[in-house]
N, CA, C and O atoms as a Tinker XYZ file with bonds, in Angstrom:
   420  protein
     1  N    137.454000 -156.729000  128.845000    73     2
     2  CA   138.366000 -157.737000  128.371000    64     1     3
     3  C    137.798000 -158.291000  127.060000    63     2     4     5
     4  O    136.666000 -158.774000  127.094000    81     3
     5  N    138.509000 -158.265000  125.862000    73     3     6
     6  CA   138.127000 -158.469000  124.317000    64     5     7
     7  C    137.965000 -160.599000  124.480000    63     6     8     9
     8  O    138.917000 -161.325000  124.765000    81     7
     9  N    136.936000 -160.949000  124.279000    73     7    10
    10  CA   136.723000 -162.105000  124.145000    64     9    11
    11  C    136.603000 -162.593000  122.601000    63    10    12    13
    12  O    135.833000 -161.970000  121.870000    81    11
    13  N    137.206000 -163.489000  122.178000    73    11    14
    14  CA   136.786000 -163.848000  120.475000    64    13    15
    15  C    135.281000 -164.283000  120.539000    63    14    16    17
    16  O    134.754000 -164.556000  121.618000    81    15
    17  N    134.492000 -164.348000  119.144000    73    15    18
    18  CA   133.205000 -164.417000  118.740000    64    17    19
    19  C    132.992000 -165.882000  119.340000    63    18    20    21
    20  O    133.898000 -166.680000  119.097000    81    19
    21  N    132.214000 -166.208000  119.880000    73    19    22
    22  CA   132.035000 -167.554000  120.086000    64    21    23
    23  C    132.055000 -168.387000  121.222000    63    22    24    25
    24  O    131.748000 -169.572000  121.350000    81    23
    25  N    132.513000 -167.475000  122.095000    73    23    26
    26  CA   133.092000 -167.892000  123.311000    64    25    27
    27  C    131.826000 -168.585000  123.714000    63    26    28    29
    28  O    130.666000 -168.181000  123.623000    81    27
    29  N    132.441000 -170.066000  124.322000    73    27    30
    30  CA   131.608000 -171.141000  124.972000    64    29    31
    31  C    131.591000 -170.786000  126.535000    63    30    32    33
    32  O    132.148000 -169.830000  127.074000    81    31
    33  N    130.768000 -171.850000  127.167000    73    31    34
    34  CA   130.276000 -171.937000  128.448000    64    33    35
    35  C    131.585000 -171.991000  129.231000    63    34    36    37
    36  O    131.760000 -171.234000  130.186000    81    35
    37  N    132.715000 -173.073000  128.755000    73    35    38
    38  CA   133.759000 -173.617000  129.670000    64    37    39
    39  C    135.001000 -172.172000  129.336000    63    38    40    41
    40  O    135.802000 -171.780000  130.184000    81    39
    41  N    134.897000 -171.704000  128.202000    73    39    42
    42  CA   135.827000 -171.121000  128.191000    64    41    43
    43  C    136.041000 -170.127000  128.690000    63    42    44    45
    44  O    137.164000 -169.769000  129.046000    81    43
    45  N    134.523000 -169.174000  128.880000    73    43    46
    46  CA   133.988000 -168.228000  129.421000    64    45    47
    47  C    134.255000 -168.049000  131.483000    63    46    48    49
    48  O    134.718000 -167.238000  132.285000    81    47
    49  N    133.567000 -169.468000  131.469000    73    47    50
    50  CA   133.517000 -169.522000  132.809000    64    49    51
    51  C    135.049000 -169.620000  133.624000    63    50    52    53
    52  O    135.471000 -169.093000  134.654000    81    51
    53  N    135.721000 -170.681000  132.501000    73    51    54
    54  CA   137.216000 -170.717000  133.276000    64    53    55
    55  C    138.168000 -169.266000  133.404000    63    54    56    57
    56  O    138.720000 -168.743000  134.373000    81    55
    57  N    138.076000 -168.862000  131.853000    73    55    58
    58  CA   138.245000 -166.849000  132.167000    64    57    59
    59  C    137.760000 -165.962000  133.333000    63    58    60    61
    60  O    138.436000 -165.017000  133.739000    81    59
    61  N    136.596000 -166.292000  133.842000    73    59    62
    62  CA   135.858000 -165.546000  134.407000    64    61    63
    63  C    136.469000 -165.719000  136.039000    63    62    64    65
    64  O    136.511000 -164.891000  136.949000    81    63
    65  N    136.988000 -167.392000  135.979000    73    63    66
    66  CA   137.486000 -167.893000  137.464000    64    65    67
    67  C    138.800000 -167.295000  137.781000    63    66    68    69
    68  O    139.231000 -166.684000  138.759000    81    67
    69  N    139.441000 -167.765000  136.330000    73    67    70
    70  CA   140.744000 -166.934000  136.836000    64    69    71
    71  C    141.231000 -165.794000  136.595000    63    70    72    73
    72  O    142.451000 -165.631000  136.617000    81    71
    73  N    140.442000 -164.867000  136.342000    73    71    74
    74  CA   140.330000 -163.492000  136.158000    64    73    75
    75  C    139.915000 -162.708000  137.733000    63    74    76    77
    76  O    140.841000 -162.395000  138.482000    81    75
    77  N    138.981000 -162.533000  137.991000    73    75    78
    78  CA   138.002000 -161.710000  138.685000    64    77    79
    79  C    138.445000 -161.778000  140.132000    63    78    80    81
    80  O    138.261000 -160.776000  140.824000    81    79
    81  N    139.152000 -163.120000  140.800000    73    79    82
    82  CA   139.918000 -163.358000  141.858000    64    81    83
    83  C    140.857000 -162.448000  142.216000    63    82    84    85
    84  O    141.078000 -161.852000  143.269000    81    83
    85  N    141.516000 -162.452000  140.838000    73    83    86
    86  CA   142.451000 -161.713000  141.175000    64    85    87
    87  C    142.641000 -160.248000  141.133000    63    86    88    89
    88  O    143.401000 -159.485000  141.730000    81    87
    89  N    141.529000 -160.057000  140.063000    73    87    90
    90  CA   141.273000 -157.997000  139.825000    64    89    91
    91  C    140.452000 -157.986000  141.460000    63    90    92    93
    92  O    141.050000 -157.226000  142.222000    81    91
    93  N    139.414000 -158.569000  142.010000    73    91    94
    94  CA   138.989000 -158.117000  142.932000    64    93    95
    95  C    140.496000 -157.834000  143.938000    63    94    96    97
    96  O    140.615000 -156.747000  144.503000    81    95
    97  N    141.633000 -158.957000  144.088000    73    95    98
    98  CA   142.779000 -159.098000  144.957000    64    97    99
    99  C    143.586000 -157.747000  144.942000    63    98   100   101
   100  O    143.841000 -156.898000  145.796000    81    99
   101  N    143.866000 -157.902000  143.666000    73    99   102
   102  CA   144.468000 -156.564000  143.089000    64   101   103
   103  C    144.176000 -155.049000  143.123000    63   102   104   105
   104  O    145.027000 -154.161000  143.187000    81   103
   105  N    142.551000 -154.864000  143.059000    73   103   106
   106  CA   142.029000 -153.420000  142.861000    64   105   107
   107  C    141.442000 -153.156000  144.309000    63   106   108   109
   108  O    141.434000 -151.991000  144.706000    81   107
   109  N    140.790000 -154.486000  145.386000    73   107   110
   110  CA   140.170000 -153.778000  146.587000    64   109   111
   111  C    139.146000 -153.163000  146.880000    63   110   112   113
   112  O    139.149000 -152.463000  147.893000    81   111
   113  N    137.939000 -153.267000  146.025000    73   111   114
   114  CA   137.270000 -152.476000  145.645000    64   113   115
   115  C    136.612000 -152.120000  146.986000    63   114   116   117
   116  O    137.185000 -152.507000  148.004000    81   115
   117  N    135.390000 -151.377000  147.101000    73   115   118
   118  CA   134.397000 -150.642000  148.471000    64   117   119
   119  C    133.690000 -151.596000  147.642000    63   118   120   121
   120  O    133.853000 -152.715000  148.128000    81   119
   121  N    132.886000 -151.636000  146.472000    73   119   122
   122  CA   131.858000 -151.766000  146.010000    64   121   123
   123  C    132.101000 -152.202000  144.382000    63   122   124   125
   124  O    132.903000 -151.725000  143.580000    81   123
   125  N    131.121000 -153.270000  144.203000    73   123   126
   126  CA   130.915000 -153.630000  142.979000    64   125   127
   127  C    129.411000 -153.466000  142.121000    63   126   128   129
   128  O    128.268000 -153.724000  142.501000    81   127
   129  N    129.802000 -153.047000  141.098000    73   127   130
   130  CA   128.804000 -152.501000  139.845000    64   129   131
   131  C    128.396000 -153.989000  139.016000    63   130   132   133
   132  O    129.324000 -154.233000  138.245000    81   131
   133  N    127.834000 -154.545000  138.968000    73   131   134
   134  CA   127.709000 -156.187000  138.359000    64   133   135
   135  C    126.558000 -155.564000  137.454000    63   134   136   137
   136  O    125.543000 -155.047000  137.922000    81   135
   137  N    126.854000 -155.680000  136.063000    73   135   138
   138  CA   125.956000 -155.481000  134.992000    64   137   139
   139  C    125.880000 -157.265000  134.527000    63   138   140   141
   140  O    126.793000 -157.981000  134.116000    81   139
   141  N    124.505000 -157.579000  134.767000    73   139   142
   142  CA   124.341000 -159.289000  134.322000    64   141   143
   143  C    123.791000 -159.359000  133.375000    63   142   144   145
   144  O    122.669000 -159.861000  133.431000    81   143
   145  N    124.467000 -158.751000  131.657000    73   143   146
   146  CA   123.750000 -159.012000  130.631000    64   145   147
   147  C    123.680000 -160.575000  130.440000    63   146   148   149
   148  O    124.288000 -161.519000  130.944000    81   147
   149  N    122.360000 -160.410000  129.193000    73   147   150
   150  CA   122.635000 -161.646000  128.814000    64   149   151
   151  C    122.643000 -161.683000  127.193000    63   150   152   153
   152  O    122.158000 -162.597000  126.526000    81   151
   153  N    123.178000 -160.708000  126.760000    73   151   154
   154  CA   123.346000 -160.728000  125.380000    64   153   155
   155  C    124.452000 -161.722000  125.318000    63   154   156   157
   156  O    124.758000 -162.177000  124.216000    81   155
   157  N    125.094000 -162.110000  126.409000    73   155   158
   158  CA   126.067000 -163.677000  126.093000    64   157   159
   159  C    125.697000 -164.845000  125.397000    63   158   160   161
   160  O    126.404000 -165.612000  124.742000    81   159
   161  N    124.127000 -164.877000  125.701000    73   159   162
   162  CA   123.532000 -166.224000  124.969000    64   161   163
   163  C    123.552000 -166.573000  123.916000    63   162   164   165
   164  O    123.222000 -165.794000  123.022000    81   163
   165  N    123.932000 -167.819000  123.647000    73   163   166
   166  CA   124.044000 -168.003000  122.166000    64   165   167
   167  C    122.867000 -167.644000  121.170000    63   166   168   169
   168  O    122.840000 -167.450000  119.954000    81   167
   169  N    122.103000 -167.636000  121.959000    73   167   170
   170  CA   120.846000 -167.242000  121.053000    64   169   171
   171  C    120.478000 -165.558000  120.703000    63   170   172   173
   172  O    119.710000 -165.082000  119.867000    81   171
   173  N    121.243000 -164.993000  121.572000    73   171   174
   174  CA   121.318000 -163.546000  121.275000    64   173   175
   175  C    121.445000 -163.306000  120.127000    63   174   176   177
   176  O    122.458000 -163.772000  119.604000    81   175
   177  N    120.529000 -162.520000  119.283000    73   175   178
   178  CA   120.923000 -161.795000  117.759000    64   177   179
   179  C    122.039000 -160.642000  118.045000    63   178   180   181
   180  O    122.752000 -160.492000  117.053000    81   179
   181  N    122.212000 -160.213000  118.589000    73   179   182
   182  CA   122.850000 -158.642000  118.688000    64   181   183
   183  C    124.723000 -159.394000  119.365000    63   182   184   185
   184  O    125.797000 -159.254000  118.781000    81   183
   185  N    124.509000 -160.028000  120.512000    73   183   186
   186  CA   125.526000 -160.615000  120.975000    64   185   187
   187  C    126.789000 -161.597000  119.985000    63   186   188   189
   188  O    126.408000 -162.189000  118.975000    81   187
   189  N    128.033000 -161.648000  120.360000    73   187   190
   190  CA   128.888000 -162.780000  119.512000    64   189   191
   191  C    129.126000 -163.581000  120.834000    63   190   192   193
   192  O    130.206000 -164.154000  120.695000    81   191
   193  N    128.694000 -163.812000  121.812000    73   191   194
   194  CA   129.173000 -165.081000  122.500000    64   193   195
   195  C    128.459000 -166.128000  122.221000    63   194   196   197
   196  O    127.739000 -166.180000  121.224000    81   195
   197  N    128.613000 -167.322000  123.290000    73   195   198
   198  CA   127.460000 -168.642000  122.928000    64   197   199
   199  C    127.640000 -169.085000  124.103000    63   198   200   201
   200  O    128.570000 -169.877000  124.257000    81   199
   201  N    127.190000 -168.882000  124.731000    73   199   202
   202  CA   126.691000 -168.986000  126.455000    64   201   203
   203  C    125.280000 -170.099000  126.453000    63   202   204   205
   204  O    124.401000 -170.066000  125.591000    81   203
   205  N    125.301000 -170.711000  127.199000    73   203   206
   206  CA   123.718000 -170.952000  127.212000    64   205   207
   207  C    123.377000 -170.530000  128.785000    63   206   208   209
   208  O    124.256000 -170.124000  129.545000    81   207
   209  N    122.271000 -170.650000  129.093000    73   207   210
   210  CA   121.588000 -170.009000  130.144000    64   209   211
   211  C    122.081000 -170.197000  131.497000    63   210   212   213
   212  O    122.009000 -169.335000  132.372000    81   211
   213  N    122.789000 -171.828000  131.694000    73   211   214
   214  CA   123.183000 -173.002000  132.590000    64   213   215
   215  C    124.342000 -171.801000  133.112000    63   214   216   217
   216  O    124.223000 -171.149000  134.150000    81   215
   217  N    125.555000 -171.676000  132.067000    73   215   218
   218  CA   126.856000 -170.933000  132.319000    64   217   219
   219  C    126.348000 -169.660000  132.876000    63   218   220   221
   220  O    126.911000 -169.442000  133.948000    81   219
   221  N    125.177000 -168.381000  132.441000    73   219   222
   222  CA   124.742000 -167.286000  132.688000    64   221   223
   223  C    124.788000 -167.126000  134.351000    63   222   224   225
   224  O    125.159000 -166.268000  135.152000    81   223
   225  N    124.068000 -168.741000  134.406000    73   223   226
   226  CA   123.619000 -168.882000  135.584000    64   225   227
   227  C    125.050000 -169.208000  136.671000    63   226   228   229
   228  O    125.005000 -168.674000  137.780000    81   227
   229  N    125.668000 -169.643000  136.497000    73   227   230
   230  CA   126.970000 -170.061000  137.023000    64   229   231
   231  C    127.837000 -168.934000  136.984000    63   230   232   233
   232  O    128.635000 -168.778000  137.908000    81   231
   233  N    127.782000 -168.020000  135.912000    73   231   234
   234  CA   128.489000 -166.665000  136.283000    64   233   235
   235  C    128.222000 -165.713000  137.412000    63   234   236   237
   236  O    129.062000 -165.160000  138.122000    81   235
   237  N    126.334000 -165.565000  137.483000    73   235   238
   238  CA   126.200000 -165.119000  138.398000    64   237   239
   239  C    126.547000 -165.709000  139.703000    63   238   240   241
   240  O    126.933000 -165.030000  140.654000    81   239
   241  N    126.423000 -166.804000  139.724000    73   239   242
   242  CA   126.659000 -167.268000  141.011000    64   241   243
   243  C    128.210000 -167.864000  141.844000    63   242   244   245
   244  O    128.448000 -168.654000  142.757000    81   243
   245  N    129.083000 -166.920000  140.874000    73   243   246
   246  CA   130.355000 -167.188000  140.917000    64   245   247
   247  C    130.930000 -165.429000  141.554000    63   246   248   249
   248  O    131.794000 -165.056000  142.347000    81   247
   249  N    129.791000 -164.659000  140.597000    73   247   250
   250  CA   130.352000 -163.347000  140.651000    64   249   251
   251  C    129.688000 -162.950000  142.423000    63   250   252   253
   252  O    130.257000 -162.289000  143.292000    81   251
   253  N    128.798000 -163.396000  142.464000    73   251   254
   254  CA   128.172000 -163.178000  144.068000    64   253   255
   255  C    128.696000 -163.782000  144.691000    63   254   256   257
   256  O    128.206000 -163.666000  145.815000    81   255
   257  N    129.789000 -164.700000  144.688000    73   255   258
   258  CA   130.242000 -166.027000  145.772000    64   257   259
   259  C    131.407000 -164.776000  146.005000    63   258   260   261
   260  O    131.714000 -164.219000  147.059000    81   259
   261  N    131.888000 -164.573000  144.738000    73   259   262
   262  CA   133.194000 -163.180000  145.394000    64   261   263
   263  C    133.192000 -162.899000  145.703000    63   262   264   265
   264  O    134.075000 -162.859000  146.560000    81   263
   265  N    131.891000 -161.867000  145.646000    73   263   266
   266  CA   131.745000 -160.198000  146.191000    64   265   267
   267  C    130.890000 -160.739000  148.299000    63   266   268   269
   268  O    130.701000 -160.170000  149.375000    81   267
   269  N    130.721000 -161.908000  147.777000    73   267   270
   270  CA   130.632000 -162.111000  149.583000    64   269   271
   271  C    131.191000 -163.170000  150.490000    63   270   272   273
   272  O    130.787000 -163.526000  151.597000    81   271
   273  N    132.751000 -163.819000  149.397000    73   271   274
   274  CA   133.482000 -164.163000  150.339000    64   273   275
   275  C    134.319000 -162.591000  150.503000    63   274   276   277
   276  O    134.780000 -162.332000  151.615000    81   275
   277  N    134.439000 -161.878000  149.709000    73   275   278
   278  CA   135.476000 -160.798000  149.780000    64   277   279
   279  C    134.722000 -159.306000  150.795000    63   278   280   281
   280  O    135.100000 -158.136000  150.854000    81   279
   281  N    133.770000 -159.884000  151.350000    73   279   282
   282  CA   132.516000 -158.683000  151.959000    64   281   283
   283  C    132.603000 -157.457000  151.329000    63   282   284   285
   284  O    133.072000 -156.433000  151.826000    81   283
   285  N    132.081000 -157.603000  150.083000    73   283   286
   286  CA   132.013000 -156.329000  148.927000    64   285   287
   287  C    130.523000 -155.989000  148.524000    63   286   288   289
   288  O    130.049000 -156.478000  147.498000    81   287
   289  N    129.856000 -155.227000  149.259000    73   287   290
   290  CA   128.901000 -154.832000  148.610000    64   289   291
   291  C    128.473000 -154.921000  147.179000    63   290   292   293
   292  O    129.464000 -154.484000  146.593000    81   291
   293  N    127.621000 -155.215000  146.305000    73   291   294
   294  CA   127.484000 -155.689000  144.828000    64   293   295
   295  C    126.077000 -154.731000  144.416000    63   294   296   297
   296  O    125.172000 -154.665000  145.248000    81   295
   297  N    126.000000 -154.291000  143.621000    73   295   298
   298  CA   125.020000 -153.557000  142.757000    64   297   299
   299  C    124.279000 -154.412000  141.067000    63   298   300   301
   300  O    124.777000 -154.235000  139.955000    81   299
   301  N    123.283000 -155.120000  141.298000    73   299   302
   302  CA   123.061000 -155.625000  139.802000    64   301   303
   303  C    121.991000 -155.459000  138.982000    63   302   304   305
   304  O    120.769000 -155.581000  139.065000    81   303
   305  N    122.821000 -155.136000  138.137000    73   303   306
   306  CA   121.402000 -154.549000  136.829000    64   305   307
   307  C    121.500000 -155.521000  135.788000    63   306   308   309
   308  O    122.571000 -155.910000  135.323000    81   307
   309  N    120.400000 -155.897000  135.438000    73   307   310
   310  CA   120.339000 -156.576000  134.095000    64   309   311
   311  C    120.579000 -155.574000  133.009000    63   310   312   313
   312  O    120.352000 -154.366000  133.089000    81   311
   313  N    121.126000 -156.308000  131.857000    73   311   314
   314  CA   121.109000 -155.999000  130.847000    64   313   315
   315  C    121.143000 -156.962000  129.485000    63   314   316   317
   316  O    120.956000 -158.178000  129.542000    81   315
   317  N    121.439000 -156.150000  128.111000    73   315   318
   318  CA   121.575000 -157.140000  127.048000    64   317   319
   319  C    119.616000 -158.073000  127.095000    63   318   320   321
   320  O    118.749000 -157.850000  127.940000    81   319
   321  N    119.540000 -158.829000  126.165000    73   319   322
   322  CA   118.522000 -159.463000  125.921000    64   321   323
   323  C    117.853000 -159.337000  124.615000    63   322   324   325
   324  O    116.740000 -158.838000  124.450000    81   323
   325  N    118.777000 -159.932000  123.501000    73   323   326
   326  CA   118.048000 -159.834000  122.448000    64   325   327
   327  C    117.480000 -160.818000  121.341000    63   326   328   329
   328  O    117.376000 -160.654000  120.125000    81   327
   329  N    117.117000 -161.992000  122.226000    73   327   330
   330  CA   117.571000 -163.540000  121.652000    64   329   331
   331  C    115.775000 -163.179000  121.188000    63   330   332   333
   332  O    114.952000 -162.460000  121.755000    81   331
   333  N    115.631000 -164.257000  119.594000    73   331   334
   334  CA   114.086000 -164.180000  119.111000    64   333   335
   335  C    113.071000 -164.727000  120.245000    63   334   336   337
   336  O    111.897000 -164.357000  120.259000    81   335
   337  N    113.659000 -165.735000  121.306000    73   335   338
   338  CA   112.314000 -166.151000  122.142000    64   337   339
   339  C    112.702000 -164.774000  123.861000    63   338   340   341
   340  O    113.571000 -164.347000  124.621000    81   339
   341  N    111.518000 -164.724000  123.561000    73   339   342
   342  CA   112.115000 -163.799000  124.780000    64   341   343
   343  C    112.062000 -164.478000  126.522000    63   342   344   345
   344  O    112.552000 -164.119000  127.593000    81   343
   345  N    111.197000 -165.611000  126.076000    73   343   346
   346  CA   110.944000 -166.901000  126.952000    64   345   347
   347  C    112.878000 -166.986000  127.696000    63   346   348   349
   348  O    113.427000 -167.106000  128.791000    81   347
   349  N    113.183000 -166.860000  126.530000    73   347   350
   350  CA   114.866000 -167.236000  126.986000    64   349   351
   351  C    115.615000 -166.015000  127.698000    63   350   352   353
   352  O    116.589000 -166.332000  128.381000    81   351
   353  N    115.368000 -164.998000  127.644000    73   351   354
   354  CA   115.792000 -163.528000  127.841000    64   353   355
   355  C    115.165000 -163.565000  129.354000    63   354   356   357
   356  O    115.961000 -163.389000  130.276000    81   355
   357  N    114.008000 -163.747000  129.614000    73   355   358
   358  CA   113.429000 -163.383000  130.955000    64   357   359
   359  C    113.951000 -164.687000  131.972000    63   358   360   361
   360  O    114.087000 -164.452000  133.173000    81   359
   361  N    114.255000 -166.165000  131.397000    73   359   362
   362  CA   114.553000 -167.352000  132.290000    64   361   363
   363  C    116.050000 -167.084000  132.622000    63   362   364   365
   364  O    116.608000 -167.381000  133.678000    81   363
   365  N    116.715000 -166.350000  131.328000    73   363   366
   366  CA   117.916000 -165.967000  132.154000    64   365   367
   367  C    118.315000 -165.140000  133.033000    63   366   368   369
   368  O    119.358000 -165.344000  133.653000    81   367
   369  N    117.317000 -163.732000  133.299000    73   367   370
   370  CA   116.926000 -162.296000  134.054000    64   369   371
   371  C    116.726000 -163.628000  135.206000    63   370   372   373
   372  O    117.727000 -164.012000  135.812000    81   371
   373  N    115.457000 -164.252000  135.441000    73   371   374
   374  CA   115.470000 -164.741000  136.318000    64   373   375
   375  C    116.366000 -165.999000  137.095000    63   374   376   377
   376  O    116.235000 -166.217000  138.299000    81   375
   377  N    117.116000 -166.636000  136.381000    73   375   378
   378  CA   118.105000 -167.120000  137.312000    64   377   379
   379  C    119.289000 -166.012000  137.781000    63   378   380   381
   380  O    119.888000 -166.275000  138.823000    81   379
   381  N    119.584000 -164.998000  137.178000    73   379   382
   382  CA   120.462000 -163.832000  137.731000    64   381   383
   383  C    119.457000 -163.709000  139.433000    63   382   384   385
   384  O    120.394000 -163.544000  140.215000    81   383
   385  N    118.585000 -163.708000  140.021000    73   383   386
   386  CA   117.812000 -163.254000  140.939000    64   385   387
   387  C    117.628000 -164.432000  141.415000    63   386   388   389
   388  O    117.198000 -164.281000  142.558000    81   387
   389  N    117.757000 -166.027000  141.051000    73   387   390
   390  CA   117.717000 -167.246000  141.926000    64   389   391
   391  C    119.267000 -167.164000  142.626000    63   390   392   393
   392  O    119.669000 -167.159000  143.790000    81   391
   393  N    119.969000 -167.098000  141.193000    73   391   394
   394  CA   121.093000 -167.372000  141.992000    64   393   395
   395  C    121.555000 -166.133000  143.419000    63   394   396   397
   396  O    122.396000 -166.485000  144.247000    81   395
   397  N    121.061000 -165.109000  143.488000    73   395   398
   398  CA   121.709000 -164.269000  144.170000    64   397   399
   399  C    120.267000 -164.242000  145.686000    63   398   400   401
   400  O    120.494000 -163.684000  146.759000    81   399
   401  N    119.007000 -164.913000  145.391000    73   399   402
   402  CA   118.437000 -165.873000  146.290000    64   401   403
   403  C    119.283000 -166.592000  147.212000    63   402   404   405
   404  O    119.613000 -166.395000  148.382000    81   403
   405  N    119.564000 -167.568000  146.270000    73   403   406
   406  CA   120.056000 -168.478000  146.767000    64   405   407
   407  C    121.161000 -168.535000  147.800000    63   406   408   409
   408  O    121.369000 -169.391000  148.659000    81   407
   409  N    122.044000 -167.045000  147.420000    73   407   410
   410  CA   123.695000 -166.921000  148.102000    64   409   411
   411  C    122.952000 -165.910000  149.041000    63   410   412   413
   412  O    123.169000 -166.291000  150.192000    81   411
   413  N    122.259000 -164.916000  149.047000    73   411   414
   414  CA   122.122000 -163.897000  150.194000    64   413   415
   415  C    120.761000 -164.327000  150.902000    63   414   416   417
   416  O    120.822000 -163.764000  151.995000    81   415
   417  N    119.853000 -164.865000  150.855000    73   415   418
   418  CA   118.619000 -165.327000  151.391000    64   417   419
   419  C    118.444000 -166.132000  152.609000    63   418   420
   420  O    117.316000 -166.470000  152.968000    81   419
């Protein structure tokens, strides 16, 4: 789905709510492929979104609330990470793995 350059936390996240409800409703899947880049961050050189870490974190834990109210098996790989501190690249890798702590643990 083509997002414009810039895309913020709220705008992102509200897309993301009322999107994904309904492709999961719609398509049925066996299984989900969850690639959790984070070239979203605003701080990403390579990326055009502007995410900060908070929203990253709220995606994941929106995209796992789906896939196990909907009992869908989920697959997740990091990806993306090209922001100058890499301090920021690995705190966001690691809330992708709190949040999915947090929901399956």
């Amino acid at each position: 789905m083509p997002l414009p350059d810039g895309v913020s936390d709220g705008e992102y996240l509200d897309l993301l709510k009322q999107t994904l409800p309904v492709l999961i409703a719609r398509q049925k899947p066996d299984f989900i492929f969850y690639l959790a880049g984070v070239d979203v961050l605003a701080s990403d050189k390579l990326g055009k979104l502007a995410l900060s870490k908070s929203a990253c974190k709220q995606r994941d834990q929106f995209v796992f609330e789906q896939c196990i109210g909907n009992n869908i098996p989920v697959q997740v790989s990091m990806g993306g990470g090209y922001s100058p501190d890499i301090k920021d690249i690995v705190k966001a890798h690691c809330n992708t793995f709190r949040a999915a702590g947090d929901l399956y643990f």
